[in-house]
C-alpha positions as CSV (number, residue, x, y, z in Angstrom):
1,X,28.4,1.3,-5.3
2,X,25.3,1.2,-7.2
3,X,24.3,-2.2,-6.0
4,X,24.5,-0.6,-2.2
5,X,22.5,2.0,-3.7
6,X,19.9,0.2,-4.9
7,X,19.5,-1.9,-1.7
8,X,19.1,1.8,0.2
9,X,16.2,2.0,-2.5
10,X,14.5,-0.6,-1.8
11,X,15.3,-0.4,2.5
12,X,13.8,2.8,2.9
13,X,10.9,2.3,0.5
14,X,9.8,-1.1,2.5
15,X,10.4,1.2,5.6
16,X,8.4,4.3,4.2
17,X,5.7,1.8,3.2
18,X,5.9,0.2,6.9
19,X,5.4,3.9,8.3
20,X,2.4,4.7,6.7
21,X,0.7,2.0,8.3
22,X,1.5,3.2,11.7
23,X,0.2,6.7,11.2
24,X,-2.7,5.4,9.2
25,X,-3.4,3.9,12.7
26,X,-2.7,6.6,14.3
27,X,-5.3,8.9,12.6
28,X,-7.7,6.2,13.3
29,X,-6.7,6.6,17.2
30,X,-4.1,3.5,17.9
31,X,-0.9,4.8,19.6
32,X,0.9,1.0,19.1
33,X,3.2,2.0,16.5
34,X,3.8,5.1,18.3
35,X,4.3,3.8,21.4
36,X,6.3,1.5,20.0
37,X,9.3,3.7,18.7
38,X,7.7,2.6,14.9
39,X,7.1,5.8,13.6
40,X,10.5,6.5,12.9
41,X,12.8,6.5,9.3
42,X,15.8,5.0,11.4
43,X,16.1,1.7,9.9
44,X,17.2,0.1,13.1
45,X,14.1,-0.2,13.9
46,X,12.7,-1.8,11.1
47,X,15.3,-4.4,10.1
48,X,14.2,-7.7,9.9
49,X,17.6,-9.6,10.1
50,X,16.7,-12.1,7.2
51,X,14.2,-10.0,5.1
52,X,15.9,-6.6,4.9
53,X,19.4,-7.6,5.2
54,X,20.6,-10.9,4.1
55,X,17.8,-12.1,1.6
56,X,18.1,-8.5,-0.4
57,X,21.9,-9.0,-0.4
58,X,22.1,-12.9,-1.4
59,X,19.1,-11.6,-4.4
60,X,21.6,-9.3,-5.1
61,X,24.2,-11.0,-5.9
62,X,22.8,-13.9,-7.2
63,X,21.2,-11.4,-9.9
64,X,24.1,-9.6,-10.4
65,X,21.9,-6.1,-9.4
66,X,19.2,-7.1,-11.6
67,X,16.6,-8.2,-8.8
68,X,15.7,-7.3,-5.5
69,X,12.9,-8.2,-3.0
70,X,12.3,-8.0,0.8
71,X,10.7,-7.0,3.8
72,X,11.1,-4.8,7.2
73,X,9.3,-6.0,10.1
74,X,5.5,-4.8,10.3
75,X,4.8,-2.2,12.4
76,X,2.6,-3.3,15.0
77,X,-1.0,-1.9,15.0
78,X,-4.3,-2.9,17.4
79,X,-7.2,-3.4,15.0
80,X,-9.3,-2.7,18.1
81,X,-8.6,0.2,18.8
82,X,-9.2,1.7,15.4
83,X,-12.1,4.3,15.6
84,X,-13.9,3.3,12.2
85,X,-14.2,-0.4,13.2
86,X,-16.1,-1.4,9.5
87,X,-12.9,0.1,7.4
88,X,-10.2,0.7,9.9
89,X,-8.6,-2.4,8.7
90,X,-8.7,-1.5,5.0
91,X,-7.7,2.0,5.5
92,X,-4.7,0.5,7.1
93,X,-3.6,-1.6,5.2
94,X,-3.8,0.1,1.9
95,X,-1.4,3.4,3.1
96,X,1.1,1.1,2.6
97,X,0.5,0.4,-0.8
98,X,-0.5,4.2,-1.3
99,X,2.7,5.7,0.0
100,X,4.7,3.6,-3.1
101,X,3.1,5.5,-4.9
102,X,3.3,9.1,-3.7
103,X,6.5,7.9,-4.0
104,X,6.8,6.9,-7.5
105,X,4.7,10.2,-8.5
106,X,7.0,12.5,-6.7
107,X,10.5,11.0,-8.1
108,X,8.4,11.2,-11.7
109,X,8.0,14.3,-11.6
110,X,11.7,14.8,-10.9
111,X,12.5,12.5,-13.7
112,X,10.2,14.5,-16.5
113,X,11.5,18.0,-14.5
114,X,14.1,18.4,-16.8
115,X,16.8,18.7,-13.9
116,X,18.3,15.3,-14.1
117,X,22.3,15.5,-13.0
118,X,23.2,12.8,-15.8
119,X,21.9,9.1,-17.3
120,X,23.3,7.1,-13.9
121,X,21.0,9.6,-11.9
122,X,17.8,9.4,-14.2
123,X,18.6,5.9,-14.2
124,X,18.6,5.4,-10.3
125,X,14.8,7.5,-10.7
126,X,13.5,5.1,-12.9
127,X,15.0,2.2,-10.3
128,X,13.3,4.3,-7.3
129,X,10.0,4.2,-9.1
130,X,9.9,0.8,-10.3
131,X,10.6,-0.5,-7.0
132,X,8.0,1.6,-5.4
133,X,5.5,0.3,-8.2
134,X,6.4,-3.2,-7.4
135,X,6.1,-2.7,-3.8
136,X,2.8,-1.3,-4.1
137,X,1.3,-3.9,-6.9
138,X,2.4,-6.4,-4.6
139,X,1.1,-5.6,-1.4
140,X,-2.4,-5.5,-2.9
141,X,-2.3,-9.4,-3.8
142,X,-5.0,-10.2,-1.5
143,X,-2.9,-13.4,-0.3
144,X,-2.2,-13.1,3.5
145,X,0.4,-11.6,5.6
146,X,0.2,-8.8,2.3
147,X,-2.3,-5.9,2.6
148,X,-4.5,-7.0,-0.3
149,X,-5.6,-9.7,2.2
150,X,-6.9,-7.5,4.7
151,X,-8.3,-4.6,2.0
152,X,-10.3,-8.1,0.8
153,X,-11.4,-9.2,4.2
154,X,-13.1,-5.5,4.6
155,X,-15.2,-6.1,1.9
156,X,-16.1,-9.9,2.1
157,X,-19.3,-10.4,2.8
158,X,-20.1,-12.6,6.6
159,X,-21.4,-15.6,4.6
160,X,-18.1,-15.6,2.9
161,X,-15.9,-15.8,6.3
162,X,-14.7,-19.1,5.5
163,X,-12.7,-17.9,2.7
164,X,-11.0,-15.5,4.6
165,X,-9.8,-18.6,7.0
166,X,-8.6,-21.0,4.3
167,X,-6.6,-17.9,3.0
168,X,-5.1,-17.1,6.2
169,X,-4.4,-20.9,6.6
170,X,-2.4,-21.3,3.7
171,X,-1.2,-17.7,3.2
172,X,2.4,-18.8,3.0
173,X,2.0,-21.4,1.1
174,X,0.0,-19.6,-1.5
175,X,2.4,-16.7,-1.3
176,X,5.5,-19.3,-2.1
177,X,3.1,-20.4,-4.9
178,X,2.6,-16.7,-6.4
179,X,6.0,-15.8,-5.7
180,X,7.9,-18.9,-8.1
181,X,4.6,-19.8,-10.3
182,X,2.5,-16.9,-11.3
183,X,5.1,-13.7,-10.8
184,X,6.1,-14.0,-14.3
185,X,2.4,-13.7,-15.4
186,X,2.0,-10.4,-12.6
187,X,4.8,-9.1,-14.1
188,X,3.9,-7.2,-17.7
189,X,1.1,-5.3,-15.4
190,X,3.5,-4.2,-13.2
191,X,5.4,-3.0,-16.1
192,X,2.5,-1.1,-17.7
193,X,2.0,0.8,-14.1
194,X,5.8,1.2,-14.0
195,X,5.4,3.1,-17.6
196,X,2.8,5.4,-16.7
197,X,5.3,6.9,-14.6
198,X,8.2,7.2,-16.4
């Protein structure tokens, strides 16, 4: 049962973090997400097959409840249509990361309330806002398809373009790279972040 929780945990906080950048978009005047049934908590419409079903589950197990990782699929935005052209992108891309957060703050502030129920439910807290800290540290690795990429490529100057295309060339490979090689390294930051939450 608290396996199946925990996976709910991290499903709707992928999903809450794919929602933001839809109405990020739309306060900058693109309708995609809207118009494409995106701005929604029903997880049916955010499930990617593989990275918010099976891969969570296999982690899952593997782990033994210990670790847990994955990803809904993107909700779709026009860049083009953004009204502030210069920073649309960034803006963007960086409510992702932001609504972790909110997140994290809000279920801290139940945690240090006073009102927990018991130890399993302060413990599921302290899960909820880890997972949310994670999700948002990790988002802002500026390695593409993650938002850090694209908060990056706002500020990176024009003579510097051709950094922005290597990364996007070997975004996934660099990603695999970060994921199994420098994690463990990433890993005692996200832990201080975690801690100035709970």
């Amino acid at each position: 049962m608290e396996v199946i929780l925990k996976i709910a945990v991290v499903l709707f906080s992928i999903i809450i973090h794919e929602i933001s950048h839809g109405y990020a978009a739309l306060a900058l005047g693109d309708k995609t997400a809207k118009l494409a049934g995106r701005l929604t908590l029903n997880p049916i419409k955010h499930i990617d097959p593989f990275g918010t079903v099976i891969l969570p589950i296999l982690l899952a197990i593997v782990s033994q409840g210990q670790f847990f990782f994955g990803w809904a699929k993107p909700v779709p935005y026009n860049p083009y249509n953004l009204s502030n052209q210069k920073w649309g992108d960034a803006i963007v891309s960086v409510a992702g990361p932001a609504s972790n957060i909110l997140v994290a703050t809000v279920f801290s502030l139940v945690l240090h309330s006073g009102l927990g129920i018991n130890q399993a439910f302060n413990e599921m807290l302290v899960f909820i806002i880890f997972m949310n800290v994670v999700l948002a540290l990790f988002n802002l690795v500026p390695i593409p398809p993650l938002d850090g990429s694209k908060i990056l490529f706002s500020f990176l100057p024009y003579k510097y373009i051709h950094i922005k295309h290597i990364l996007e060339r070997y975004g996934f490979v660099l990603l695999v790279f970060f994921i199994f090689f420098l994690w463990d390294f990433f890993v005692p930051y996200v832990i201080w972040v975690a801690n100035l939450f709970l």
